[in-house]
mmCIF entry with sequence, helices, sheets and N, C-alpha, C, O atoms, coordinates in Angstrom:
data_MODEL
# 
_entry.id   MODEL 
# 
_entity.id                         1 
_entity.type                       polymer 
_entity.pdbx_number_of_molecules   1 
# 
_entity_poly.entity_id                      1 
_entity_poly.type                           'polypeptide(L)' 
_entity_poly.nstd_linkage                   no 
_entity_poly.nstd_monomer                   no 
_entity_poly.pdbx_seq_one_letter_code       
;(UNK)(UNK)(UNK)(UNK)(UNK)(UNK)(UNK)(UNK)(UNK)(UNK)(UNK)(UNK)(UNK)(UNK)(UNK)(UNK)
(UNK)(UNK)(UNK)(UNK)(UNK)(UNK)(UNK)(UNK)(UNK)(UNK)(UNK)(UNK)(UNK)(UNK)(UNK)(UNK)
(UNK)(UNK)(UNK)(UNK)(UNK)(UNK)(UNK)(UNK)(UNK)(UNK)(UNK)(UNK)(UNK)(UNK)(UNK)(UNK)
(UNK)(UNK)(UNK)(UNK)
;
_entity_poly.pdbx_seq_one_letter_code_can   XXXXXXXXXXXXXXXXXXXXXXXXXXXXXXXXXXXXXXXXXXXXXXXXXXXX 
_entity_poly.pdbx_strand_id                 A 
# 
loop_
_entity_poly_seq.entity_id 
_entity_poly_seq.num 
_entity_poly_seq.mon_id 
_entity_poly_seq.hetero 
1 1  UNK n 
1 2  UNK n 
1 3  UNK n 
1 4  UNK n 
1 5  UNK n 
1 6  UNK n 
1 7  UNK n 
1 8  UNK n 
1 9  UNK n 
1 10 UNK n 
1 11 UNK n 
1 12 UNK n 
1 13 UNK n 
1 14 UNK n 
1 15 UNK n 
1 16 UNK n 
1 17 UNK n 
1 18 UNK n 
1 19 UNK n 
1 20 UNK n 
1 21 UNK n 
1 22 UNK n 
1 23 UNK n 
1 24 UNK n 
1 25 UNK n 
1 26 UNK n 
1 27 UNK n 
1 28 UNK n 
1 29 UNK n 
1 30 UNK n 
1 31 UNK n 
1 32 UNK n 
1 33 UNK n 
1 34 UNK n 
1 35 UNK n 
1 36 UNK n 
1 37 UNK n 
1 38 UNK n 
1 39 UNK n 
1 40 UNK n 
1 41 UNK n 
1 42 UNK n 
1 43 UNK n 
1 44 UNK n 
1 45 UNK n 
1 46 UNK n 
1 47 UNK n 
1 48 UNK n 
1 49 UNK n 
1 50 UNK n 
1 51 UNK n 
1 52 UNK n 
# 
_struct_asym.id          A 
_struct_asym.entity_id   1 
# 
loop_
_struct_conf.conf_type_id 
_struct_conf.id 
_struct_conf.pdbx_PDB_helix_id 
_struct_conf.beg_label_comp_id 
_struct_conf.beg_label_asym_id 
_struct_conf.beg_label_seq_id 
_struct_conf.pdbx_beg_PDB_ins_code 
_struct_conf.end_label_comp_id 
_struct_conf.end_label_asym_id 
_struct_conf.end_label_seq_id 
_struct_conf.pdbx_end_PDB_ins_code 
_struct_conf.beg_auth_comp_id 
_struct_conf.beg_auth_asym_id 
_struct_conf.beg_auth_seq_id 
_struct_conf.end_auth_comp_id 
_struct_conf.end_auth_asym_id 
_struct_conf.end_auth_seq_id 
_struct_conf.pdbx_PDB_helix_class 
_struct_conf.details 
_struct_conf.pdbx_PDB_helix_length 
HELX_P HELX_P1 AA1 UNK A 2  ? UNK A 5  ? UNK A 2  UNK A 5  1 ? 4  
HELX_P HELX_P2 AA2 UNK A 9  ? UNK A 12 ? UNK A 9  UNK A 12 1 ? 4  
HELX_P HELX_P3 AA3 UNK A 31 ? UNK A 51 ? UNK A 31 UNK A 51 1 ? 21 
# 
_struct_conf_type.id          HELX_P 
_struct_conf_type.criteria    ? 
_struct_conf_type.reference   ? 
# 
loop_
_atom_site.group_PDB 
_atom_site.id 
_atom_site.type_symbol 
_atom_site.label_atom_id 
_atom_site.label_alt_id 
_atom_site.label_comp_id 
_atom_site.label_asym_id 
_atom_site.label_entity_id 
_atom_site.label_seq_id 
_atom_site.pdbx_PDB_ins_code 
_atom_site.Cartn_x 
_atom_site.Cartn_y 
_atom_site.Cartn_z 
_atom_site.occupancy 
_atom_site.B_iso_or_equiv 
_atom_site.pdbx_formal_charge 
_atom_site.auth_seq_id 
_atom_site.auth_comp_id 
_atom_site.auth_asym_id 
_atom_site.auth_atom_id 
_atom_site.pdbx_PDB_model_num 
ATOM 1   N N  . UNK A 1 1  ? 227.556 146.481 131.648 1.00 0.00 ? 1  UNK A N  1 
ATOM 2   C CA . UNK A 1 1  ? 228.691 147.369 131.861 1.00 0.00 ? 1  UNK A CA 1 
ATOM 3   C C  . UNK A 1 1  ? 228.213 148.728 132.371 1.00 0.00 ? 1  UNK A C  1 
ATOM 4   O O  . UNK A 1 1  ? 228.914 149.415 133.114 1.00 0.00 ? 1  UNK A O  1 
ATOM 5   N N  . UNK A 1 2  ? 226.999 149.096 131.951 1.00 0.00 ? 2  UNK A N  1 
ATOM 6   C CA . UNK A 1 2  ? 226.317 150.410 132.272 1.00 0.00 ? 2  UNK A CA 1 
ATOM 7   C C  . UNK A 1 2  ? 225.943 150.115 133.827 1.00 0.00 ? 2  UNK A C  1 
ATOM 8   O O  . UNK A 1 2  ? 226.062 151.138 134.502 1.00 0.00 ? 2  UNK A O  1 
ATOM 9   N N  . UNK A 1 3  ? 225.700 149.463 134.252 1.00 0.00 ? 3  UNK A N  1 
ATOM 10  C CA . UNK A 1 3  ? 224.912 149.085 135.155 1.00 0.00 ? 3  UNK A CA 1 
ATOM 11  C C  . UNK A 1 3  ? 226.063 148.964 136.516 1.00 0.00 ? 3  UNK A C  1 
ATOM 12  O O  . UNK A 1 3  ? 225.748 149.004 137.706 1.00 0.00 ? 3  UNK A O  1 
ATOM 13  N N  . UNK A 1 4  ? 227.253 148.830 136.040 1.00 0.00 ? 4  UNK A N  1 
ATOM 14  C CA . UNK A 1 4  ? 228.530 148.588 136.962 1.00 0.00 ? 4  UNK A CA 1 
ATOM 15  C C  . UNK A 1 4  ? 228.990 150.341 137.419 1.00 0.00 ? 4  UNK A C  1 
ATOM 16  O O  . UNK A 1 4  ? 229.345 150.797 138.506 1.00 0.00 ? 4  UNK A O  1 
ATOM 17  N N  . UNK A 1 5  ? 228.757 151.144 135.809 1.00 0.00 ? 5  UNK A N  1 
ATOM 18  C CA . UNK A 1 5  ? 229.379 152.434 136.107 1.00 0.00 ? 5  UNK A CA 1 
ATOM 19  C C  . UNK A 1 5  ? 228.814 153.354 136.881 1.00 0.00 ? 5  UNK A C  1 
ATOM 20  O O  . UNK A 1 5  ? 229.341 154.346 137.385 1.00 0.00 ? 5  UNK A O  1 
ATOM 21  N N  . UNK A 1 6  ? 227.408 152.872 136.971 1.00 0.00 ? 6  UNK A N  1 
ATOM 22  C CA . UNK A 1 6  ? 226.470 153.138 137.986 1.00 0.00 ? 6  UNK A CA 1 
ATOM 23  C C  . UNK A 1 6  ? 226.574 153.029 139.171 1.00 0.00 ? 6  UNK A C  1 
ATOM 24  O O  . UNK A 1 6  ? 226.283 153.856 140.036 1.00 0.00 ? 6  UNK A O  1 
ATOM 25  N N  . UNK A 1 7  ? 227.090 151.774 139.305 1.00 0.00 ? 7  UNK A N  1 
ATOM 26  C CA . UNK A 1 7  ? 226.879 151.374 140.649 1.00 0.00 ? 7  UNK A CA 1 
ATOM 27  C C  . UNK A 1 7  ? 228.331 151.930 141.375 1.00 0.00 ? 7  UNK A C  1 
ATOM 28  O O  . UNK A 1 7  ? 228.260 152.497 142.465 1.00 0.00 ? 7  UNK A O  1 
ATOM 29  N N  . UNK A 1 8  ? 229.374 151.770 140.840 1.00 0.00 ? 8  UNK A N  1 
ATOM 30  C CA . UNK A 1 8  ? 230.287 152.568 141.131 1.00 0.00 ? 8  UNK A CA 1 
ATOM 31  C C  . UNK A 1 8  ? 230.544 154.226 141.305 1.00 0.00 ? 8  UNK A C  1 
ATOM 32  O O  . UNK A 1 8  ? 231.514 154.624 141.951 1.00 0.00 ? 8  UNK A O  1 
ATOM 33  N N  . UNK A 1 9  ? 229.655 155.097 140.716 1.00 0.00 ? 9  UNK A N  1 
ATOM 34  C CA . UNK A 1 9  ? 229.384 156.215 140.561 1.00 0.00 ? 9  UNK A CA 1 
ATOM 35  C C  . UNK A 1 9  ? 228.447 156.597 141.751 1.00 0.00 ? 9  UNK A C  1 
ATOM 36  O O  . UNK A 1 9  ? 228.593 157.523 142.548 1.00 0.00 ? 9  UNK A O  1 
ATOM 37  N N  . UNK A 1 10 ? 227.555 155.765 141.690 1.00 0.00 ? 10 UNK A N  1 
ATOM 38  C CA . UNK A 1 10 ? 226.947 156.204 143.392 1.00 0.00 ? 10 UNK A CA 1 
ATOM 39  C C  . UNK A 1 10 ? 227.107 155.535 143.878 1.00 0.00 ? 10 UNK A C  1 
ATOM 40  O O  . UNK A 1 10 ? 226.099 154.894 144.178 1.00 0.00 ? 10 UNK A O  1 
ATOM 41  N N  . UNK A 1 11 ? 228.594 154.954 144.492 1.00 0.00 ? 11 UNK A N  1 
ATOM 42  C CA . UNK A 1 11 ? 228.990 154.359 145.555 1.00 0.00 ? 11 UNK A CA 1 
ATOM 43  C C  . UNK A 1 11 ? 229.809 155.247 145.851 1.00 0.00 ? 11 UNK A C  1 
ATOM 44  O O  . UNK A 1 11 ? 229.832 155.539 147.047 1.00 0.00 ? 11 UNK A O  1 
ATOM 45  N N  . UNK A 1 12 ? 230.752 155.988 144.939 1.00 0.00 ? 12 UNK A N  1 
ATOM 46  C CA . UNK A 1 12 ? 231.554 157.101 145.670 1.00 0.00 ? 12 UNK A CA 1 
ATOM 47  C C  . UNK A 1 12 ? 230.916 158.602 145.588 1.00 0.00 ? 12 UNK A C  1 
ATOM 48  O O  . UNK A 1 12 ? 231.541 159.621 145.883 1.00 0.00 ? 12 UNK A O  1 
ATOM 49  N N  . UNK A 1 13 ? 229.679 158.565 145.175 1.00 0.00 ? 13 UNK A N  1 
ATOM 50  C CA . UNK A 1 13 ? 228.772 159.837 145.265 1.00 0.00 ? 13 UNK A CA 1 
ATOM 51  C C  . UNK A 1 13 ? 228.433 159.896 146.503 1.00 0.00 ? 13 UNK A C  1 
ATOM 52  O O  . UNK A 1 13 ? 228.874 160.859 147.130 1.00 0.00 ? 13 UNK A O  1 
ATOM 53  N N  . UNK A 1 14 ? 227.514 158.849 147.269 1.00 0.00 ? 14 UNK A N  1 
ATOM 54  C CA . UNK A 1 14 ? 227.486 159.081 149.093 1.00 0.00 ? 14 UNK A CA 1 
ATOM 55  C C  . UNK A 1 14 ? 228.394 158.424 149.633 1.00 0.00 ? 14 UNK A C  1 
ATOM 56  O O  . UNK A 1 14 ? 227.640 157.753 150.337 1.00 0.00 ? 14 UNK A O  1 
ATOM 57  N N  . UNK A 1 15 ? 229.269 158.101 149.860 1.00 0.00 ? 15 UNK A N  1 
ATOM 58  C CA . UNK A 1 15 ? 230.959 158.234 150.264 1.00 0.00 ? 15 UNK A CA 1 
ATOM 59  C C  . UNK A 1 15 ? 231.159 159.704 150.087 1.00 0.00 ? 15 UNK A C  1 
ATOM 60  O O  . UNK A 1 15 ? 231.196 160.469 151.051 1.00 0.00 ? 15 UNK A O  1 
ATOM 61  N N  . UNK A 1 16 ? 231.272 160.041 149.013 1.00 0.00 ? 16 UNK A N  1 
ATOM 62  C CA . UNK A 1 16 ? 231.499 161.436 149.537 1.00 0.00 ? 16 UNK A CA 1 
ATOM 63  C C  . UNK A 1 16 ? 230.328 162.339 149.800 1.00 0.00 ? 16 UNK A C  1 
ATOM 64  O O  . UNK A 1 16 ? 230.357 163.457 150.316 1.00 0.00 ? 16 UNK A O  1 
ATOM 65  N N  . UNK A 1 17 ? 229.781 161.983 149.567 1.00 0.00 ? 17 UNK A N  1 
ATOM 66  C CA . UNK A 1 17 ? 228.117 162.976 150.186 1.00 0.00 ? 17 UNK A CA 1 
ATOM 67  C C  . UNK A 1 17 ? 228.593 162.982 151.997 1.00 0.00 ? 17 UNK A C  1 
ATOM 68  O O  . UNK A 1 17 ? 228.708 163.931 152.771 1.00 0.00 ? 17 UNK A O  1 
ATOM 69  N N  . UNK A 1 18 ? 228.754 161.759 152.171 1.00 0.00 ? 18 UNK A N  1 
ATOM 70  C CA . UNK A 1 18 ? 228.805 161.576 153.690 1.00 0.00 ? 18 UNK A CA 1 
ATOM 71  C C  . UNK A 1 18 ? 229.978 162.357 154.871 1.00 0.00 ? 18 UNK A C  1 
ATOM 72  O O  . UNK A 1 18 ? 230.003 162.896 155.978 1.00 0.00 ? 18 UNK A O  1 
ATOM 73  N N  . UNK A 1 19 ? 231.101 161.861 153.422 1.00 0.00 ? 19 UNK A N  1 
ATOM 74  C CA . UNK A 1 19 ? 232.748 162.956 154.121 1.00 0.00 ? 19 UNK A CA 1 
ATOM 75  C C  . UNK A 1 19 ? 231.883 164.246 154.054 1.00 0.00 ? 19 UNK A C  1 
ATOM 76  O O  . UNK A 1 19 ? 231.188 164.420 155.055 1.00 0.00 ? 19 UNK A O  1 
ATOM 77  N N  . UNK A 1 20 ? 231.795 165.100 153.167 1.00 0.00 ? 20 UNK A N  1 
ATOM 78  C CA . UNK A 1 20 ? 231.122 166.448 153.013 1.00 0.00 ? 20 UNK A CA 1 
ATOM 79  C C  . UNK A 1 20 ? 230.348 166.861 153.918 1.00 0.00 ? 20 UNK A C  1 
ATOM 80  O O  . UNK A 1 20 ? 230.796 167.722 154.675 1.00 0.00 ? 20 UNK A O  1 
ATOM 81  N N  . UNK A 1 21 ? 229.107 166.426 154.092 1.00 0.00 ? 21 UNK A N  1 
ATOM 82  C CA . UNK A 1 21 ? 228.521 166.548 155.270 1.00 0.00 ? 21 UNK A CA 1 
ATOM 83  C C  . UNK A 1 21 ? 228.262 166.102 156.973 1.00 0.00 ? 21 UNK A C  1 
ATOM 84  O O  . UNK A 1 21 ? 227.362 166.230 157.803 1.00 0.00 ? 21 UNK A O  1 
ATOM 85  N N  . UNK A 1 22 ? 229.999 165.355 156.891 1.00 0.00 ? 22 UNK A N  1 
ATOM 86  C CA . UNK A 1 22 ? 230.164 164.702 157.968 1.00 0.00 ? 22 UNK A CA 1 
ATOM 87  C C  . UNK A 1 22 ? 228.987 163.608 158.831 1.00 0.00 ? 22 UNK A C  1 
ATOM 88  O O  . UNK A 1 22 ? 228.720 163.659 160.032 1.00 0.00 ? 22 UNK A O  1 
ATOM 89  N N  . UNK A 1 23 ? 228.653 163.044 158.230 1.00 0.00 ? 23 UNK A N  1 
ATOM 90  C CA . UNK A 1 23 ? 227.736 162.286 158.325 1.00 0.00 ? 23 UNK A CA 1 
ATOM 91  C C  . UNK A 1 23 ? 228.404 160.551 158.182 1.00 0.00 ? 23 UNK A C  1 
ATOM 92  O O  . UNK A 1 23 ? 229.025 160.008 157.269 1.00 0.00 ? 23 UNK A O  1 
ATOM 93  N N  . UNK A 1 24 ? 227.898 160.003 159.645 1.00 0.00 ? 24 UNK A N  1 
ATOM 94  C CA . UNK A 1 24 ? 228.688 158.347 159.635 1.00 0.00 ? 24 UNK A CA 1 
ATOM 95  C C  . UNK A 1 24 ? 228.727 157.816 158.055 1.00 0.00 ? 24 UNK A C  1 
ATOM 96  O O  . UNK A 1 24 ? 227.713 158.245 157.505 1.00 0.00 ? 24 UNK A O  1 
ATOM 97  N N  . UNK A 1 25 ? 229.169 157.389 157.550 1.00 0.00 ? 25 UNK A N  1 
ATOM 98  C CA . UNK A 1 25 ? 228.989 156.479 156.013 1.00 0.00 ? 25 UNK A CA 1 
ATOM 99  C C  . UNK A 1 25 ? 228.805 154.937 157.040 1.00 0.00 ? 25 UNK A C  1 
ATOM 100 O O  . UNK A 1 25 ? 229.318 154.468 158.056 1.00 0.00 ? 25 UNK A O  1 
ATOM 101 N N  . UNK A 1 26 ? 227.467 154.456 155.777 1.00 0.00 ? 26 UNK A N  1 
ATOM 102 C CA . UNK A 1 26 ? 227.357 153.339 156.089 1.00 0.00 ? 26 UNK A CA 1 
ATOM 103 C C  . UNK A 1 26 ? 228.273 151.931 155.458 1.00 0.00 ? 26 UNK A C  1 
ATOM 104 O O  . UNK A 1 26 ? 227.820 151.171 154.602 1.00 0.00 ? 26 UNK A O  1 
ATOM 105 N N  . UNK A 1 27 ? 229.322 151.832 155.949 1.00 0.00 ? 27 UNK A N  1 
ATOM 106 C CA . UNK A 1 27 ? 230.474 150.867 155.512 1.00 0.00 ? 27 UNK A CA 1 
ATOM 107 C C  . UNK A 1 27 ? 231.373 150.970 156.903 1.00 0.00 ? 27 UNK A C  1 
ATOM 108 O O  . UNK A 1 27 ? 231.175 151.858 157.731 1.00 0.00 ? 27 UNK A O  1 
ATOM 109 N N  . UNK A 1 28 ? 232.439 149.894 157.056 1.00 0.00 ? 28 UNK A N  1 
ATOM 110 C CA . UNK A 1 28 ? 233.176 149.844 158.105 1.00 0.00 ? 28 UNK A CA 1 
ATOM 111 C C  . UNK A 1 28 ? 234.297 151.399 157.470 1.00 0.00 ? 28 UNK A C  1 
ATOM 112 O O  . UNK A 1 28 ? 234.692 151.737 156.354 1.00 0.00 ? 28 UNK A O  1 
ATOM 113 N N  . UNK A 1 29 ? 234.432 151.877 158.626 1.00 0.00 ? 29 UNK A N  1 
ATOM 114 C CA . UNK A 1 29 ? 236.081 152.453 158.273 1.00 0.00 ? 29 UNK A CA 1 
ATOM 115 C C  . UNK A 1 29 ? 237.706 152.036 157.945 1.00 0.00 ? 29 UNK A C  1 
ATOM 116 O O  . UNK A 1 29 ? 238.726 152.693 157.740 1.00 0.00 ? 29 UNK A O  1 
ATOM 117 N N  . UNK A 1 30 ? 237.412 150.730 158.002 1.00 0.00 ? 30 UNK A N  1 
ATOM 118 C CA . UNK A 1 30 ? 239.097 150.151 158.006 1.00 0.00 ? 30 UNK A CA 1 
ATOM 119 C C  . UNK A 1 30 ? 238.452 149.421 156.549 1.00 0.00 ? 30 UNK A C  1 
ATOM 120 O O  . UNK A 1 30 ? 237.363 149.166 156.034 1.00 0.00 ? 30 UNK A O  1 
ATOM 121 N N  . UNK A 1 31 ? 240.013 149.270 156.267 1.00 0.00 ? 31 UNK A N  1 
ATOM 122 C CA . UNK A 1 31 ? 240.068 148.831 154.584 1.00 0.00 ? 31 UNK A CA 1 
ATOM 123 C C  . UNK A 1 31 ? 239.438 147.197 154.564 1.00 0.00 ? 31 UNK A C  1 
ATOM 124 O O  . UNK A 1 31 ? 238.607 146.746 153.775 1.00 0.00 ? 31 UNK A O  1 
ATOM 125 N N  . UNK A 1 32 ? 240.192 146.418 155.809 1.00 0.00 ? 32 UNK A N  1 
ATOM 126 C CA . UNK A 1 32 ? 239.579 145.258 155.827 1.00 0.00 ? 32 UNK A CA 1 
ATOM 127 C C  . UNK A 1 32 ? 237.982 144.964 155.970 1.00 0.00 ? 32 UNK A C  1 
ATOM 128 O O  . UNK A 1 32 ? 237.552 143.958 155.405 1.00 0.00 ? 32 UNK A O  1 
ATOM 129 N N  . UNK A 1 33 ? 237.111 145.769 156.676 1.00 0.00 ? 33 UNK A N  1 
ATOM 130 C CA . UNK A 1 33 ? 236.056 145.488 156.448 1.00 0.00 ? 33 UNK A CA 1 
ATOM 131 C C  . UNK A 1 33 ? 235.049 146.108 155.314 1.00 0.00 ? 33 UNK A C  1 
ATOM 132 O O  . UNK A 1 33 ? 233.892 145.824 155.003 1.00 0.00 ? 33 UNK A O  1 
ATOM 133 N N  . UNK A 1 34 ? 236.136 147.236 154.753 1.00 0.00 ? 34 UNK A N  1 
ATOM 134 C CA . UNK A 1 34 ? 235.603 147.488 153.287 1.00 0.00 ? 34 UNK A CA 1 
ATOM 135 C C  . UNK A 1 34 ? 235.790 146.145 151.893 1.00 0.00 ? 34 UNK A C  1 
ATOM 136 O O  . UNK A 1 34 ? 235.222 146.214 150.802 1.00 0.00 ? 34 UNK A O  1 
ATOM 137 N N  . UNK A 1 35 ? 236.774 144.959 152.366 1.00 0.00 ? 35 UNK A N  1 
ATOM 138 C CA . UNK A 1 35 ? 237.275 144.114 151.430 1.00 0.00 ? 35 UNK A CA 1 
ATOM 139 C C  . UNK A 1 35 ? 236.249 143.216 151.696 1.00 0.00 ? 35 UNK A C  1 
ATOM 140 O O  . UNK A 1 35 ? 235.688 142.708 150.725 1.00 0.00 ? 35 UNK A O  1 
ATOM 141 N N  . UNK A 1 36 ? 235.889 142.916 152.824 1.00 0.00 ? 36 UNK A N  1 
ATOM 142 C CA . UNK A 1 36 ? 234.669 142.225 153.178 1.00 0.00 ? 36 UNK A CA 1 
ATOM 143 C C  . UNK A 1 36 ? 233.525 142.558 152.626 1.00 0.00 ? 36 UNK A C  1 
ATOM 144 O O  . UNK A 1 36 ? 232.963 141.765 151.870 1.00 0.00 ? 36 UNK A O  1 
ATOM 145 N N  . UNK A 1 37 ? 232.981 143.815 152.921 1.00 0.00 ? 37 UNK A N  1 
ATOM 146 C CA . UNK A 1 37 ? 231.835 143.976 151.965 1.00 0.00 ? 37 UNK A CA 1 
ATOM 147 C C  . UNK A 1 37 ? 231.794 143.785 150.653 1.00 0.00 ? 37 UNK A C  1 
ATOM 148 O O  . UNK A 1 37 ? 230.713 143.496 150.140 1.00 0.00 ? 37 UNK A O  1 
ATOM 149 N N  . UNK A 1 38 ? 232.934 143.907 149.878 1.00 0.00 ? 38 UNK A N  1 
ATOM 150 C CA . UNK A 1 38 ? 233.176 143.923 148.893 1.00 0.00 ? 38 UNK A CA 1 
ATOM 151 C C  . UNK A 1 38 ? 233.216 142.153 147.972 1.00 0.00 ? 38 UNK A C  1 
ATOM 152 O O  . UNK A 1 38 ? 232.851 141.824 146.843 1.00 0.00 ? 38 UNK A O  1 
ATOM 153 N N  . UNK A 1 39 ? 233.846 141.362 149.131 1.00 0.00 ? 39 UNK A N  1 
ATOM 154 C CA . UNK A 1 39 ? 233.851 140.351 148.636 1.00 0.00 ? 39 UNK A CA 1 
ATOM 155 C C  . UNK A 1 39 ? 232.402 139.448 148.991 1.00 0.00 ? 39 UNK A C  1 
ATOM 156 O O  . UNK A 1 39 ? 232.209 138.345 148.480 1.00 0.00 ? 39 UNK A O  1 
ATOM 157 N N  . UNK A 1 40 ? 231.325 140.158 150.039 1.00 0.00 ? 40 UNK A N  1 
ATOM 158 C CA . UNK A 1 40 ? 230.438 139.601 149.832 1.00 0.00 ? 40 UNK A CA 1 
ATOM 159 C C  . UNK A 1 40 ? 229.229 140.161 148.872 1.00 0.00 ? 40 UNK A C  1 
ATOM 160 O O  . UNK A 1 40 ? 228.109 139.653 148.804 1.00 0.00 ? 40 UNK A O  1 
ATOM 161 N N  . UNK A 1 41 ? 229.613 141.134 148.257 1.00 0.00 ? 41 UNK A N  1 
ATOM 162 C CA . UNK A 1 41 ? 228.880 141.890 147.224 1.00 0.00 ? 41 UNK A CA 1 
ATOM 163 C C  . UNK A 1 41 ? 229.160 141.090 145.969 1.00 0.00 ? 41 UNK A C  1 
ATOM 164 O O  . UNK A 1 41 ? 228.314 141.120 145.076 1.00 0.00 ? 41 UNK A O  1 
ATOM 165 N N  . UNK A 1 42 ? 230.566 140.184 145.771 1.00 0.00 ? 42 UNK A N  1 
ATOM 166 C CA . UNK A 1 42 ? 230.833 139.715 144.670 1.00 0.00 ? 42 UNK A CA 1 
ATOM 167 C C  . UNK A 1 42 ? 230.529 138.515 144.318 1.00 0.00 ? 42 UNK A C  1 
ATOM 168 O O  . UNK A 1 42 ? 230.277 138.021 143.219 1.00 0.00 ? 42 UNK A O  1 
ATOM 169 N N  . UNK A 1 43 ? 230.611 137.821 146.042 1.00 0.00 ? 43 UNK A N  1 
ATOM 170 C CA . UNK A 1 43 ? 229.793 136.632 145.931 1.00 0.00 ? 43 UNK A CA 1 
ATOM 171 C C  . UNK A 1 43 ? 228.093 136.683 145.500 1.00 0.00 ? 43 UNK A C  1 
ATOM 172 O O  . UNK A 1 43 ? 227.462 136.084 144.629 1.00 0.00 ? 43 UNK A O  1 
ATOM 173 N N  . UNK A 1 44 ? 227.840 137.313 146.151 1.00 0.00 ? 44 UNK A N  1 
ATOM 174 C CA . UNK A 1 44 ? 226.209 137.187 145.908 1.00 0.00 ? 44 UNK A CA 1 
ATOM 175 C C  . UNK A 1 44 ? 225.592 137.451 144.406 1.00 0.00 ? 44 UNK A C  1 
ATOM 176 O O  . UNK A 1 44 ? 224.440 137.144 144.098 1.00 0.00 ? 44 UNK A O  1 
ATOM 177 N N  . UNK A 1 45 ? 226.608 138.111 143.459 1.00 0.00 ? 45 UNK A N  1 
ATOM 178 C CA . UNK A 1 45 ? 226.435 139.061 142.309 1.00 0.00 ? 45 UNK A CA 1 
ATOM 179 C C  . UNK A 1 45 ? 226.846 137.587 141.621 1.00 0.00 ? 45 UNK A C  1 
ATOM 180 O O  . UNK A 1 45 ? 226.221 137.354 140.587 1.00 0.00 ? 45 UNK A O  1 
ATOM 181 N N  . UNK A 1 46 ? 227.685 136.682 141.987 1.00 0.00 ? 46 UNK A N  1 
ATOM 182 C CA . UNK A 1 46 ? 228.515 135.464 141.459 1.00 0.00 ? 46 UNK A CA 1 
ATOM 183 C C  . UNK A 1 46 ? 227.342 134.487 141.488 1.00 0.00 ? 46 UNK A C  1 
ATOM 184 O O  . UNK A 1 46 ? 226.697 134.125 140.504 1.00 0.00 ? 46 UNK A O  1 
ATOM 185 N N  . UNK A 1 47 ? 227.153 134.098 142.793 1.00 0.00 ? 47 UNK A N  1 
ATOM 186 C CA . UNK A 1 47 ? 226.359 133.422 143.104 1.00 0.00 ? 47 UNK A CA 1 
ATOM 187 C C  . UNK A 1 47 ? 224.746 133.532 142.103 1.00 0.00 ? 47 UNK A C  1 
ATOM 188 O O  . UNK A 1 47 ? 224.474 132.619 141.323 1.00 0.00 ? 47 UNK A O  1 
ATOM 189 N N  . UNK A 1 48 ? 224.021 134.465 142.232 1.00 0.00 ? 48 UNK A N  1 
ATOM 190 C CA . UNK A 1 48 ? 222.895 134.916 141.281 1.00 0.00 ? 48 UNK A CA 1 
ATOM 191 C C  . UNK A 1 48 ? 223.055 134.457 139.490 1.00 0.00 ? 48 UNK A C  1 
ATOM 192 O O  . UNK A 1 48 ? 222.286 133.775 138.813 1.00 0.00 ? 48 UNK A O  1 
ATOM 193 N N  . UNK A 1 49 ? 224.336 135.122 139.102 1.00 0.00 ? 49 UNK A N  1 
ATOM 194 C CA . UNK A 1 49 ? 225.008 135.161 137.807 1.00 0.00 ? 49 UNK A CA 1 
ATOM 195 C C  . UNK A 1 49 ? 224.555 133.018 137.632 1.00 0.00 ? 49 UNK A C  1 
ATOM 196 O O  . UNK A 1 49 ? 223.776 132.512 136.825 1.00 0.00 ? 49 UNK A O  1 
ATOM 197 N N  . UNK A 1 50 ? 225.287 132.395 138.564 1.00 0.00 ? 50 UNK A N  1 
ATOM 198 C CA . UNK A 1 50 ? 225.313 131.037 138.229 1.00 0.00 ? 50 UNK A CA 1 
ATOM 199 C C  . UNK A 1 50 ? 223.877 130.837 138.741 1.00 0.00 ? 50 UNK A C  1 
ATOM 200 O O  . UNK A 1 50 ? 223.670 129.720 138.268 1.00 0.00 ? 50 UNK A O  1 
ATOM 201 N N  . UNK A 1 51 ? 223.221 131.027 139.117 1.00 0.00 ? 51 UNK A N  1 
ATOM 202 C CA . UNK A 1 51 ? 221.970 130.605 139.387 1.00 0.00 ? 51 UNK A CA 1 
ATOM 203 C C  . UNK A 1 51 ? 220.902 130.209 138.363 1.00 0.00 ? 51 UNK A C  1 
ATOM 204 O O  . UNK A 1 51 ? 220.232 129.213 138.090 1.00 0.00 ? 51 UNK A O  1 
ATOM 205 N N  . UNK A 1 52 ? 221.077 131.575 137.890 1.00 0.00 ? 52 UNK A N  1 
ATOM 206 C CA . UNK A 1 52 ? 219.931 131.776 136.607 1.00 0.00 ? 52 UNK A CA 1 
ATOM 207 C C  . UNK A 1 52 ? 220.060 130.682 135.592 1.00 0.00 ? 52 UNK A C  1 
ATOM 208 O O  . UNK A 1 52 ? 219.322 130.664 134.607 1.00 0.00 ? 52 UNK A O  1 
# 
């Protein structure tokens, strides 16, 4: 659970590091290819989880 609040915490730390200093962010700009990353972040996190 620690490890999630983390990862969420510096995911919108450079997200906004990047708005702030106007600097490209590395993610698509449209919501759909933010759902994409997202759903292949969940697979792979899924995928691993059943692995072990």
């Amino acid at each position: 659970m620690l490890s999630l609040v983390i990862g969420l915490s510096l995911g919108f730390g450079i997200g906004a590091g990047c708005r702030y200093l106007d600097i490209p962010v590395p993610a698509p700009p449209r919501i759909e290819g933010a759902l994409l990353v997202v759903a292949m972040t969940l697979g792979f996190i899924a995928a691993g989880h059943f692995a072990a």
